[in-house]
N, CA, C and O atoms as a GROMACS GRO file, in nm:
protein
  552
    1UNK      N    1   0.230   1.851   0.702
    1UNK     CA    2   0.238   1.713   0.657
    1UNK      C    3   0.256   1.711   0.506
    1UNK      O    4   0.207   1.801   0.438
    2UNK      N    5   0.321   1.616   0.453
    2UNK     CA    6   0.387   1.612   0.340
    2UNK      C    7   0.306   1.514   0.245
    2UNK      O    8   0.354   1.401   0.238
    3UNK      N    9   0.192   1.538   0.172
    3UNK     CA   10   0.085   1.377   0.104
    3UNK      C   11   0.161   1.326   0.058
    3UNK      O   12   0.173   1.220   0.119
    4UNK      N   13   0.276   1.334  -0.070
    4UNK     CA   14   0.330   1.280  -0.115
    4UNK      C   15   0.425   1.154  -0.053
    4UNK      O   16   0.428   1.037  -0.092
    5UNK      N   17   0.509   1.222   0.069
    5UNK     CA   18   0.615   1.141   0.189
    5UNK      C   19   0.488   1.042   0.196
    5UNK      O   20   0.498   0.926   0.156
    6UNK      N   21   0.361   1.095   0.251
    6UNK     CA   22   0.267   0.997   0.348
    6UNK      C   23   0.174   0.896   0.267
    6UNK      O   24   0.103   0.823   0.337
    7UNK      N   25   0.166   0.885   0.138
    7UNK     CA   26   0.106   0.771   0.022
    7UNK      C   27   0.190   0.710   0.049
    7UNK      O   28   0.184   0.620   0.133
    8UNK      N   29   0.340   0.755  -0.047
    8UNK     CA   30   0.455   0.649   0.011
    8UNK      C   31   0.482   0.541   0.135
    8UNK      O   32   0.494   0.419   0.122
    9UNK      N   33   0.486   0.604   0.235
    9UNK     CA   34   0.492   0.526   0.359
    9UNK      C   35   0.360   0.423   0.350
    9UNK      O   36   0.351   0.306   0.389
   10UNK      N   37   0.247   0.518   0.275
   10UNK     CA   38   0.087   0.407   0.355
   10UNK      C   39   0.093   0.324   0.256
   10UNK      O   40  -0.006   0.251   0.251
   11UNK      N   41   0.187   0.302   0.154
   11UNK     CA   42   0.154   0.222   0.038
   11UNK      C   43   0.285   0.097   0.031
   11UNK      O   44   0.277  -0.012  -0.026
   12UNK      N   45   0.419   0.159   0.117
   12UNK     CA   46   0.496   0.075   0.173
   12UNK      C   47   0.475  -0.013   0.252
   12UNK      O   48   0.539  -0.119   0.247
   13UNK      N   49   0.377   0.013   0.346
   13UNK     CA   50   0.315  -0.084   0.454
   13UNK      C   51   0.211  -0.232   0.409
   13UNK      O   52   0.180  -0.336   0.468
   14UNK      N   53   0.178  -0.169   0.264
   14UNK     CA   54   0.090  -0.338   0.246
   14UNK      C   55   0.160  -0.412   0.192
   14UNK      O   56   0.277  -0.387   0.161
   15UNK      N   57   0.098  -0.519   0.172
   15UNK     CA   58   0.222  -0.680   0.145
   15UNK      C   59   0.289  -0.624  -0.009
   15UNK      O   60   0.410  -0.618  -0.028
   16UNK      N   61   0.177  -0.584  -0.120
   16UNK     CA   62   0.252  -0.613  -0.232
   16UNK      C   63   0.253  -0.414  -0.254
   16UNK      O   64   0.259  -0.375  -0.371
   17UNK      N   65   0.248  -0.345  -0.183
   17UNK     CA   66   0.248  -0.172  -0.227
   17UNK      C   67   0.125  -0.171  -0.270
   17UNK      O   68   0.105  -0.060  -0.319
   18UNK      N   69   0.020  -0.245  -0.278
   18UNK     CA   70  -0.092  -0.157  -0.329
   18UNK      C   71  -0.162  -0.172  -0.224
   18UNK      O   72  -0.152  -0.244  -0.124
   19UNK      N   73  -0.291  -0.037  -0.286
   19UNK     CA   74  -0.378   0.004  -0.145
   19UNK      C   75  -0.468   0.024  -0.233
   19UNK      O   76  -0.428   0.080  -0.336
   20UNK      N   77  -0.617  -0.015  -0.223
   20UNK     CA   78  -0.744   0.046  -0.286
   20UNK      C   79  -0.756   0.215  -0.254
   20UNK      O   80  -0.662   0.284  -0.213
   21UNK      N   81  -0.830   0.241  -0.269
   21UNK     CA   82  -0.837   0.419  -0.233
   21UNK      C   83  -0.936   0.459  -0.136
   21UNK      O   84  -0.966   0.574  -0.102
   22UNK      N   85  -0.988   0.334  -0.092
   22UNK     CA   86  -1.131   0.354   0.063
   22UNK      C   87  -0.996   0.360   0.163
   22UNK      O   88  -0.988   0.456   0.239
   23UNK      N   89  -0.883   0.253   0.166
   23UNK     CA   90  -0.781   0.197   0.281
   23UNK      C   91  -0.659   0.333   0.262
   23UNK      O   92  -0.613   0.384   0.364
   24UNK      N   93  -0.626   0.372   0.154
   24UNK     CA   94  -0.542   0.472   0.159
   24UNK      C   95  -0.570   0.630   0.220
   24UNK      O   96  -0.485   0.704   0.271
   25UNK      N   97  -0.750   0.668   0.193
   25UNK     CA   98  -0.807   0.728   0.238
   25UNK      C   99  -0.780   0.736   0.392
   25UNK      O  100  -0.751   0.840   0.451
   26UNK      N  101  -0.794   0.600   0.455
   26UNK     CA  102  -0.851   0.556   0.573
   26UNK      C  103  -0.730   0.578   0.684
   26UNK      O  104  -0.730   0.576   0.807
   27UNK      N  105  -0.647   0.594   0.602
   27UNK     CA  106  -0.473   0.544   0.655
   27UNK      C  107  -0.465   0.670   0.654
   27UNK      O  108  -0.476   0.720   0.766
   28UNK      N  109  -0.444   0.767   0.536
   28UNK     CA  110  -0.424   0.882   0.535
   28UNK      C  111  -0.532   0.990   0.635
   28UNK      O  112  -0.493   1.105   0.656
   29UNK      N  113  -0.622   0.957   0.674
   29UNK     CA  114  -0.694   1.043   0.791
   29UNK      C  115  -0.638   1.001   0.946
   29UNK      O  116  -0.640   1.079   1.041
   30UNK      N  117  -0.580   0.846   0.954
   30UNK     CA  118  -0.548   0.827   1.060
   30UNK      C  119  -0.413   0.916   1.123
   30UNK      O  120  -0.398   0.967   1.234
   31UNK      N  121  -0.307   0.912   0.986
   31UNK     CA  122  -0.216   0.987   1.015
   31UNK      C  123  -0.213   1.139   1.037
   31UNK      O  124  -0.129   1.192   1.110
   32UNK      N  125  -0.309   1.206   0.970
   32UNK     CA  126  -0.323   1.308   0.941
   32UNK      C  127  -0.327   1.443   1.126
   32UNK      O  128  -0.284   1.548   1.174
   33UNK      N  129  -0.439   1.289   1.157
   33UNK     CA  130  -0.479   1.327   1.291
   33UNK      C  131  -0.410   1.289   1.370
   33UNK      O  132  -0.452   1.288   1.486
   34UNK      N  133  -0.282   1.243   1.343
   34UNK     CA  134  -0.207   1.173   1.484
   34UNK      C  135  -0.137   1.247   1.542
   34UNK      O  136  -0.089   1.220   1.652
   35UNK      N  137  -0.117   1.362   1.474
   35UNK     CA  138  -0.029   1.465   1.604
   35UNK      C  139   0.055   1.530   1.507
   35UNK      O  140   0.033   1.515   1.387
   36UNK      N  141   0.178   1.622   1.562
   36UNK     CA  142   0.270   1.692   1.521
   36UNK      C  143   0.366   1.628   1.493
   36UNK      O  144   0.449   1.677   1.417
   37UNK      N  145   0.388   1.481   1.551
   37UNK     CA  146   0.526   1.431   1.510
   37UNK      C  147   0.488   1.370   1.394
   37UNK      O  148   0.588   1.375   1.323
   38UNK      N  149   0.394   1.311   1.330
   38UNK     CA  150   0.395   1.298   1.198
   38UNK      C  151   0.442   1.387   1.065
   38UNK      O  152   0.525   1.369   0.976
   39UNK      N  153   0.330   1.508   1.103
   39UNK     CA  154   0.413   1.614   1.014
   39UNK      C  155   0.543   1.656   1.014
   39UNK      O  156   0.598   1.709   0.918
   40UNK      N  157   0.588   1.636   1.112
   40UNK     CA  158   0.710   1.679   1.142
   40UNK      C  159   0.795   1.583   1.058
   40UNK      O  160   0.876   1.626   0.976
   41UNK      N  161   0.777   1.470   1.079
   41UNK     CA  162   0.870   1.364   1.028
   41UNK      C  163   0.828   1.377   0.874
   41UNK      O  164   0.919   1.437   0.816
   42UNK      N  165   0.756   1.354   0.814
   42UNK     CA  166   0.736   1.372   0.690
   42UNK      C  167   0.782   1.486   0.590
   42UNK      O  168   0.793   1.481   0.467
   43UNK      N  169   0.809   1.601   0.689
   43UNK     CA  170   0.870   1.746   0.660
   43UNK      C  171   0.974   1.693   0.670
   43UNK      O  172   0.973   1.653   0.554
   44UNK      N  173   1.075   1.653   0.711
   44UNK     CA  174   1.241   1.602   0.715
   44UNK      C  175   1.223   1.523   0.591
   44UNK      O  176   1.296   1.546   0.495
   45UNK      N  177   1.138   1.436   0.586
   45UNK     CA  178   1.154   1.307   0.494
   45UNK      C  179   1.162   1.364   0.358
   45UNK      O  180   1.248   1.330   0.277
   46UNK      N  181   1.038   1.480   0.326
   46UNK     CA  182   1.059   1.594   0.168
   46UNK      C  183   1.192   1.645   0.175
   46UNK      O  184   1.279   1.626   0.090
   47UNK      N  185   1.206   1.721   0.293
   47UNK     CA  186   1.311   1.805   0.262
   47UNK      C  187   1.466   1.725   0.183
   47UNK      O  188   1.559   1.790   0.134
   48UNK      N  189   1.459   1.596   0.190
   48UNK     CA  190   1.567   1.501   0.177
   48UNK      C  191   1.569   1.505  -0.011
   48UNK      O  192   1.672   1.502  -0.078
   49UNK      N  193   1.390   1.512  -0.082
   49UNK     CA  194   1.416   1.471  -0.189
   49UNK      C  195   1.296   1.639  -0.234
   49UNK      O  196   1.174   1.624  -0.233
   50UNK      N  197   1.350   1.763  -0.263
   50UNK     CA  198   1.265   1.802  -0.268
   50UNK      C  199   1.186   1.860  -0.400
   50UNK      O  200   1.105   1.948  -0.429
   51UNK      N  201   1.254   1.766  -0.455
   51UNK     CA  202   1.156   1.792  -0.639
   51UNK      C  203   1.076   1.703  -0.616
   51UNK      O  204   1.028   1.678  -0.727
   52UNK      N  205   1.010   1.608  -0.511
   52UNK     CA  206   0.942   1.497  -0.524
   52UNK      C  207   0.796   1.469  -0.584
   52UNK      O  208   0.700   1.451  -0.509
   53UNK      N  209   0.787   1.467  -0.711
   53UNK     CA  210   0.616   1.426  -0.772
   53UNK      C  211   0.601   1.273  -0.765
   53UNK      O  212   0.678   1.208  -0.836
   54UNK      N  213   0.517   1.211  -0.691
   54UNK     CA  214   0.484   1.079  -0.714
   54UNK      C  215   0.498   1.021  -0.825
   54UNK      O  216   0.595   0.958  -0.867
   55UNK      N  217   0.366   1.050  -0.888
   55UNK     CA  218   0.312   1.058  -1.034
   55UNK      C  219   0.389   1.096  -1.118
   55UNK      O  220   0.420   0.997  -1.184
   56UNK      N  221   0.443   1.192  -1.157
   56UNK     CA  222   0.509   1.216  -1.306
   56UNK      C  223   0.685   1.126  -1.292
   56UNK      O  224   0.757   1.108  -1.390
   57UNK      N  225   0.718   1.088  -1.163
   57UNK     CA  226   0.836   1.006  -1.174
   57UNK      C  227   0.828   0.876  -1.174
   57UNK      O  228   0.913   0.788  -1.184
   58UNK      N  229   0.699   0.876  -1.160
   58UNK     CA  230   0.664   0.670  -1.156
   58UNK      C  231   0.716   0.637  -1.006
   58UNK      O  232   0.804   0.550  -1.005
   59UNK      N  233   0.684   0.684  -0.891
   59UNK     CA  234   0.717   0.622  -0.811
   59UNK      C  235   0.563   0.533  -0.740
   59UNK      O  236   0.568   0.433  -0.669
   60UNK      N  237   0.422   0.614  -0.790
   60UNK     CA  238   0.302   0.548  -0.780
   60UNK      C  239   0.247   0.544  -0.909
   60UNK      O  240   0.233   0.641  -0.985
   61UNK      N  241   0.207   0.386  -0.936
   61UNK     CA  242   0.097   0.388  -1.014
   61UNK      C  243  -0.054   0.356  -0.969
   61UNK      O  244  -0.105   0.299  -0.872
   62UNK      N  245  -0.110   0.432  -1.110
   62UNK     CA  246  -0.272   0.433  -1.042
   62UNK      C  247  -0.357   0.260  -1.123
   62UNK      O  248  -0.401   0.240  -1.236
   63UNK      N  249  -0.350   0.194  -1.034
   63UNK     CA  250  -0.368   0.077  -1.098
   63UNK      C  251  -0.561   0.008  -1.050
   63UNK      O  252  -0.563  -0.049  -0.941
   64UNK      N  253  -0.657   0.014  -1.100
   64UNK     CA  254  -0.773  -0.079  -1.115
   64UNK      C  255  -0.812  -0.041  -0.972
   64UNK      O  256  -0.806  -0.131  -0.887
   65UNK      N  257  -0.851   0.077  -0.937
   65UNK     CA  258  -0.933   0.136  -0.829
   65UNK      C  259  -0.828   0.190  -0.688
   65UNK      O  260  -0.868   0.234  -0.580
   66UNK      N  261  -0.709   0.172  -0.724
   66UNK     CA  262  -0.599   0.173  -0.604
   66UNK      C  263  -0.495   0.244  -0.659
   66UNK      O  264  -0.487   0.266  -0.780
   67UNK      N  265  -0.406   0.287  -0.568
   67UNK     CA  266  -0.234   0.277  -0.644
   67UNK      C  267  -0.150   0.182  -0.582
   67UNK      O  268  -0.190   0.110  -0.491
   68UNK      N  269  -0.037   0.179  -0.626
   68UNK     CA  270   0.100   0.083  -0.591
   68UNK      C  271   0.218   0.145  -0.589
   68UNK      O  272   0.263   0.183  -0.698
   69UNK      N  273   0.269   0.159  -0.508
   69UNK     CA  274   0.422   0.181  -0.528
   69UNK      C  275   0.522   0.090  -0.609
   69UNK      O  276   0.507  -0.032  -0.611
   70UNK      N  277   0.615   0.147  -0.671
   70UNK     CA  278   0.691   0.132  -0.775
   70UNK      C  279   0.810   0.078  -0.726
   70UNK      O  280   0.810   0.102  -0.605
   71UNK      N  281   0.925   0.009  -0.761
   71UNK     CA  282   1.078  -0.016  -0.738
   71UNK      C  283   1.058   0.106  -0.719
   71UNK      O  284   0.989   0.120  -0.618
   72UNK      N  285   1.087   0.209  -0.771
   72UNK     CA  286   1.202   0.310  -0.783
   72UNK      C  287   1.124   0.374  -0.687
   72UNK      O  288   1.199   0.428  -0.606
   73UNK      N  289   0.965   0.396  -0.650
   73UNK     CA  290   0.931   0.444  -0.535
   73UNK      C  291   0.939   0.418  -0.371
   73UNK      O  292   0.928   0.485  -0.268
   74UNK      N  293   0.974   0.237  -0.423
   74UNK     CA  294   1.040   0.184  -0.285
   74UNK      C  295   1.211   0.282  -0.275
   74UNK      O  296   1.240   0.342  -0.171
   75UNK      N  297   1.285   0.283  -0.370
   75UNK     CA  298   1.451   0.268  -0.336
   75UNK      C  299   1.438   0.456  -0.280
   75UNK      O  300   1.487   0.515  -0.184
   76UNK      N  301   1.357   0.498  -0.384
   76UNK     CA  302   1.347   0.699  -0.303
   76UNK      C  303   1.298   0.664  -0.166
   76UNK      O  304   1.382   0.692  -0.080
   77UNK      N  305   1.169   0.604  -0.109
   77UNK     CA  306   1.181   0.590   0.004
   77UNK      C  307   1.278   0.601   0.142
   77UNK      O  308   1.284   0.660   0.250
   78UNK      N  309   1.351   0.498   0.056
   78UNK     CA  310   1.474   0.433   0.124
   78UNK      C  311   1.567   0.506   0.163
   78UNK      O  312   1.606   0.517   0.279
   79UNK      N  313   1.627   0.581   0.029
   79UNK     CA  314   1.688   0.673   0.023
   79UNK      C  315   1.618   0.817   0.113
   79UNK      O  316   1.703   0.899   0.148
   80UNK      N  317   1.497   0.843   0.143
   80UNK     CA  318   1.461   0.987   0.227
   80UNK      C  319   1.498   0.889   0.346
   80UNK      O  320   1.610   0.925   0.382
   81UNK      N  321   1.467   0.811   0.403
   81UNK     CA  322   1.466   0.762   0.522
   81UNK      C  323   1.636   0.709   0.624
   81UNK      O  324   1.667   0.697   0.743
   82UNK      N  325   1.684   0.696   0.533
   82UNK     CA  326   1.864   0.668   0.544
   82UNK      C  327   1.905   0.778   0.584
   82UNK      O  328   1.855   0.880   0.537
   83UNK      N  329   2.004   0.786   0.676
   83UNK     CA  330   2.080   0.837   0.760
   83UNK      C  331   2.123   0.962   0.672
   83UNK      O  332   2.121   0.924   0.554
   84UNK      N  333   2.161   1.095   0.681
   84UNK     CA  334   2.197   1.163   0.595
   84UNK      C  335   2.386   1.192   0.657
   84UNK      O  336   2.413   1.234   0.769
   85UNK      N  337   2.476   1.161   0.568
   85UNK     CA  338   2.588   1.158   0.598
   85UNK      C  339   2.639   1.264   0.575
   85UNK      O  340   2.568   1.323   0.493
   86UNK      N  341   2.763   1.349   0.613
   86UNK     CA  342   2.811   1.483   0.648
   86UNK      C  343   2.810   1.570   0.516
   86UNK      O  344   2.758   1.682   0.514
   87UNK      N  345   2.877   1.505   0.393
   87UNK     CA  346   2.838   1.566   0.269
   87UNK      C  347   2.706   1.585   0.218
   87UNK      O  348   2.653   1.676   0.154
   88UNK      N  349   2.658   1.455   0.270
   88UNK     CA  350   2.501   1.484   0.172
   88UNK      C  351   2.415   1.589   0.238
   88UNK      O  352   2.386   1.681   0.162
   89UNK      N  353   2.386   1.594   0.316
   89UNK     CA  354   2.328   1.692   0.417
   89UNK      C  355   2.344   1.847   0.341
   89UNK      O  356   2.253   1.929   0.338
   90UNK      N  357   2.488   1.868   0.276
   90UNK     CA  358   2.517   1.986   0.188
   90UNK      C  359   2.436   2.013   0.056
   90UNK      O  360   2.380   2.110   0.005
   91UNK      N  361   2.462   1.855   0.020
   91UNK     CA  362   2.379   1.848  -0.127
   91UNK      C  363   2.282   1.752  -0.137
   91UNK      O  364   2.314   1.636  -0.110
   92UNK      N  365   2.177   1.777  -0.169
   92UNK     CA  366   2.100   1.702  -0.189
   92UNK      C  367   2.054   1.637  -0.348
   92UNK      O  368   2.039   1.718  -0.439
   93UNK      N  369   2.033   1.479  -0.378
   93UNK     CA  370   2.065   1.468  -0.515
   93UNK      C  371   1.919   1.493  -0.542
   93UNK      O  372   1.830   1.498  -0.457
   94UNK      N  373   1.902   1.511  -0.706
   94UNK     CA  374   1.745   1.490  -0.703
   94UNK      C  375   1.675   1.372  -0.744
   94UNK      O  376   1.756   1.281  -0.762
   95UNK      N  377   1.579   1.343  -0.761
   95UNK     CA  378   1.508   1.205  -0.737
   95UNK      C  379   1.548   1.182  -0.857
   95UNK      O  380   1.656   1.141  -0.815
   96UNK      N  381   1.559   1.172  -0.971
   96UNK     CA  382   1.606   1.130  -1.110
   96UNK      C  383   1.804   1.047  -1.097
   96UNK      O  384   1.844   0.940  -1.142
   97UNK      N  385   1.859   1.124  -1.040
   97UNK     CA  386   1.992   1.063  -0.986
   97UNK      C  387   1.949   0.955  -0.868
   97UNK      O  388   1.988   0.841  -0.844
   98UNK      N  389   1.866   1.029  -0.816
   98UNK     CA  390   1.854   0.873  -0.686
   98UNK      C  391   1.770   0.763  -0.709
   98UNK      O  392   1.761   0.661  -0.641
   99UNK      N  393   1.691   0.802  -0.845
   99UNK     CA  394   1.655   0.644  -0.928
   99UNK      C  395   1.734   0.588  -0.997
   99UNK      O  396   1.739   0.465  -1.005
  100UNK      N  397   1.839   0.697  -1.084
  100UNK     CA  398   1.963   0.622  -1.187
  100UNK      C  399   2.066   0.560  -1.053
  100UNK      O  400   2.131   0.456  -1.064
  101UNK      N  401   2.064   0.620  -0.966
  101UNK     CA  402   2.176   0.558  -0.875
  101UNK      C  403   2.153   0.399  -0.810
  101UNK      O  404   2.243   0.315  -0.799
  102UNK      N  405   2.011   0.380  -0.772
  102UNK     CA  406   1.972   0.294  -0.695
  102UNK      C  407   1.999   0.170  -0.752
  102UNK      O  408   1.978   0.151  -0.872
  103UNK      N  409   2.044   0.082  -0.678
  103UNK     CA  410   2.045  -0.081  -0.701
  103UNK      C  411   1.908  -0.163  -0.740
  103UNK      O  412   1.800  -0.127  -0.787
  104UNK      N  413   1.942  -0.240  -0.714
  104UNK     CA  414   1.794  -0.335  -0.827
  104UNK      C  415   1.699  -0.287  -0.692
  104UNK      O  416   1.717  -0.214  -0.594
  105UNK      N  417   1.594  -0.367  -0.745
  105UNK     CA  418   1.448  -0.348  -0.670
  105UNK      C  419   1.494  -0.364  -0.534
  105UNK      O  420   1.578  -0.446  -0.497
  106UNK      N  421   1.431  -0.278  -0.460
  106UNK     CA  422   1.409  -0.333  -0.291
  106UNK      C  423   1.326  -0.373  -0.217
  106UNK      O  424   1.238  -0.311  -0.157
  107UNK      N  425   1.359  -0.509  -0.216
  107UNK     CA  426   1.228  -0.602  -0.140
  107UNK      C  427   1.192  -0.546  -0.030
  107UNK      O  428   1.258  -0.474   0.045
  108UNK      N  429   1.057  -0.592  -0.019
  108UNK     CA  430   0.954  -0.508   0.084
  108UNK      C  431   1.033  -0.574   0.210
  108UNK      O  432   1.102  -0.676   0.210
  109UNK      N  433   1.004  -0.484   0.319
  109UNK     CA  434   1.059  -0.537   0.462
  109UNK      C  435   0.944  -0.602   0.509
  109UNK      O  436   0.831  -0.586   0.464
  110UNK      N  437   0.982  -0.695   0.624
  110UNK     CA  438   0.961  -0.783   0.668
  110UNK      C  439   0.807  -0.643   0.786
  110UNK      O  440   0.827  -0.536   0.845
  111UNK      N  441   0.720  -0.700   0.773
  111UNK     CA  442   0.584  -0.625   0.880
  111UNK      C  443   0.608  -0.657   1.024
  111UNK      O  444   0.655  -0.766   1.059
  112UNK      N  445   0.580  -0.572   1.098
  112UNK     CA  446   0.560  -0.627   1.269
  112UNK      C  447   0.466  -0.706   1.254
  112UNK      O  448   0.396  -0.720   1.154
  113UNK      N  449   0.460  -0.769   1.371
  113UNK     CA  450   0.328  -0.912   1.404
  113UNK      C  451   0.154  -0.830   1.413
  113UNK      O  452   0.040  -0.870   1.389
  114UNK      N  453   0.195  -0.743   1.445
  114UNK     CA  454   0.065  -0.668   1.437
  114UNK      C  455   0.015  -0.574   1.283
  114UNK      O  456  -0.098  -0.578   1.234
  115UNK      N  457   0.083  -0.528   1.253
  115UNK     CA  458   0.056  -0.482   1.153
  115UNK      C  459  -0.023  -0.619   1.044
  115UNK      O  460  -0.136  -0.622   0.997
  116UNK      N  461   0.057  -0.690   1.037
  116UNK     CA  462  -0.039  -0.828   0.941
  116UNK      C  463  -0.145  -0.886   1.054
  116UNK      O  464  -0.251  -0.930   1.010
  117UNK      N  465  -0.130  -0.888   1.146
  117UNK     CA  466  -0.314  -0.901   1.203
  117UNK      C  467  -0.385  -0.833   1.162
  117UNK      O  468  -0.480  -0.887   1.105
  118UNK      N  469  -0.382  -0.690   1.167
  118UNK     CA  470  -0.438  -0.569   1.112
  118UNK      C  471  -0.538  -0.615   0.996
  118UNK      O  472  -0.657  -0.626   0.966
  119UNK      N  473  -0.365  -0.642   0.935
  119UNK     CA  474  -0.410  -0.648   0.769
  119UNK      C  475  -0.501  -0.800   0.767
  119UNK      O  476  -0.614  -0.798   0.717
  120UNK      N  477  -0.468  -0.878   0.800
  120UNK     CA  478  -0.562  -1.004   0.797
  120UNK      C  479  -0.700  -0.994   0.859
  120UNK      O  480  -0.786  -1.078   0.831
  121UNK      N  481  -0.729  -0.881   0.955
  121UNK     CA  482  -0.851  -0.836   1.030
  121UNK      C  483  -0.937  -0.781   0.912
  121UNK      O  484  -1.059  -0.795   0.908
  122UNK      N  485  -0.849  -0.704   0.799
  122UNK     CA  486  -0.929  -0.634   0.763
  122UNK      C  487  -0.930  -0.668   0.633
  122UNK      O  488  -1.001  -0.596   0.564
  123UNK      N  489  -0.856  -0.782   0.559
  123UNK     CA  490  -0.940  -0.890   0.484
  123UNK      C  491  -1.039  -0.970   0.501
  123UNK      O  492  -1.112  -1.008   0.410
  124UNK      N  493  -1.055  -1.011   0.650
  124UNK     CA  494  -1.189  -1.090   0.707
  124UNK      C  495  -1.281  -1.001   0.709
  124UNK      O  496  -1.395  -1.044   0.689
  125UNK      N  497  -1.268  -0.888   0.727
  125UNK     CA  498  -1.391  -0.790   0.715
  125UNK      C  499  -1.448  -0.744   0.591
  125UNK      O  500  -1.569  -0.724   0.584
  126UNK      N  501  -1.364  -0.722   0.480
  126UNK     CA  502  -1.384  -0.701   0.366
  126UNK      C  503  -1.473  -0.830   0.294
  126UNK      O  504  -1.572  -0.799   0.228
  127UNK      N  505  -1.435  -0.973   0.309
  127UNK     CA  506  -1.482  -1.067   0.275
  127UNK      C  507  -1.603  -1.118   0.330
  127UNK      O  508  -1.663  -1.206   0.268
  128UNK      N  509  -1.649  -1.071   0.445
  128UNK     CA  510  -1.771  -1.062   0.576
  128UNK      C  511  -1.820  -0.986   0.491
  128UNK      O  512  -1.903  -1.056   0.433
  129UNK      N  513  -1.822  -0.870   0.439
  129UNK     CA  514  -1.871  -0.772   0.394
  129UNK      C  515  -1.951  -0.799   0.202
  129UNK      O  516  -2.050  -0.762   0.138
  130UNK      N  517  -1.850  -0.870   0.184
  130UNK     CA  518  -1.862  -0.909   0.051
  130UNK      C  519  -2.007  -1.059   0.018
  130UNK      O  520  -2.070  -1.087  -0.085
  131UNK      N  521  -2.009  -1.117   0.149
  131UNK     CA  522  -2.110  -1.199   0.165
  131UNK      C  523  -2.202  -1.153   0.217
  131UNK      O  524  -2.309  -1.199   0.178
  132UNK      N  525  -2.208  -1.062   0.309
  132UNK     CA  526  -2.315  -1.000   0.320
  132UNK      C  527  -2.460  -0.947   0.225
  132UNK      O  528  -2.582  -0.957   0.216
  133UNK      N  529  -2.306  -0.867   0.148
  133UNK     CA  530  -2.368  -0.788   0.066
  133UNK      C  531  -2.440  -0.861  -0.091
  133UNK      O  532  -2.533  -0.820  -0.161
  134UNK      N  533  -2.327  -1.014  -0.108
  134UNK     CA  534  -2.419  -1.122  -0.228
  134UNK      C  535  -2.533  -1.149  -0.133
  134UNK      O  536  -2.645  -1.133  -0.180
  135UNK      N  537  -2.522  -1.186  -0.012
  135UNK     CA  538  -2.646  -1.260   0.032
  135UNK      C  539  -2.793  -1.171   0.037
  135UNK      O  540  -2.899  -1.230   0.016
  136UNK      N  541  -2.790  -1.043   0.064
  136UNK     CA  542  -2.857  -0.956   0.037
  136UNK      C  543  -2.923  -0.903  -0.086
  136UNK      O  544  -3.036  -0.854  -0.096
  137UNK      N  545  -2.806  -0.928  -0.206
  137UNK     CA  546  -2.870  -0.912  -0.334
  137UNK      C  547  -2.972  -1.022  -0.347
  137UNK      O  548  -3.074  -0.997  -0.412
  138UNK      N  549  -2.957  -1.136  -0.296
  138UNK     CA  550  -3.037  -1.231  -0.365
  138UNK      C  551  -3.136  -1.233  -0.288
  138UNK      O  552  -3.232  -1.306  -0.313
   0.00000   0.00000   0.00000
């Protein structure tokens, strides 16, 4: 399994790219344990960009207890995940050309219906949690 491919993806999935680091944790053990076709897929997905550092290319920043994915960490995404066409397959560009190459920002895709239940489940829980825990202090 590839951490770098798999932040990406778990940090693509929330509304605005960011993830606190309890939920990225949480995401990242789920996948971890889900079987062979994860790794597997994530191993294709490096092999596509394989100088890939998160961090020193700005594709995550570490922002106020979380990180976020970046434009340019959305468009590399994009770019590992796109079809590989008969030339490219030969050459592969490296992530510095496939940030100078990329078009403006790429808006987040649209979530399945479940995935934002998820996510709305587990804002009601966080906020359950958050009253709990004032009502207790006092």
């Amino acid at each position: 399994m590839n951490f770098q491919v798999t932040v990406l993806k778990i940090l693509v999935s929330y509304p605005d790219g960011f993830a606190v680091m309890e939920d990225l944790k949480r995401d990242m053990a789920i996948l971890v344990t889900s079987g062979r076709d994860w790794a597997d897929r994530t191993r294709r997905l490096a092999a596509r960009v394989p100088d890939l550092d998160i961090f020193s290319q700005g594709l995550v920043e570490r922002i106020s207890g979380g990180w976020k994915i970046t434009a340019q960490g959305r468009a590399v995404l994009e770019f590992m995940e796109s079809r590989p066409a008969a030339s490219e397959a030969i050459q592969t560009p490296s992530v510095g050309e496939t940030i100078a190459s990329s078009p403006a920002p790429v808006p987040p895709l649209r979530q399945p219906a479940d995935r934002a239940k998820r996510r709305r489940e587990r804002r009601e829980r966080r906020r359950e949690a958050r009253e709990r825990t004032r009502a207790n202090a006092s």
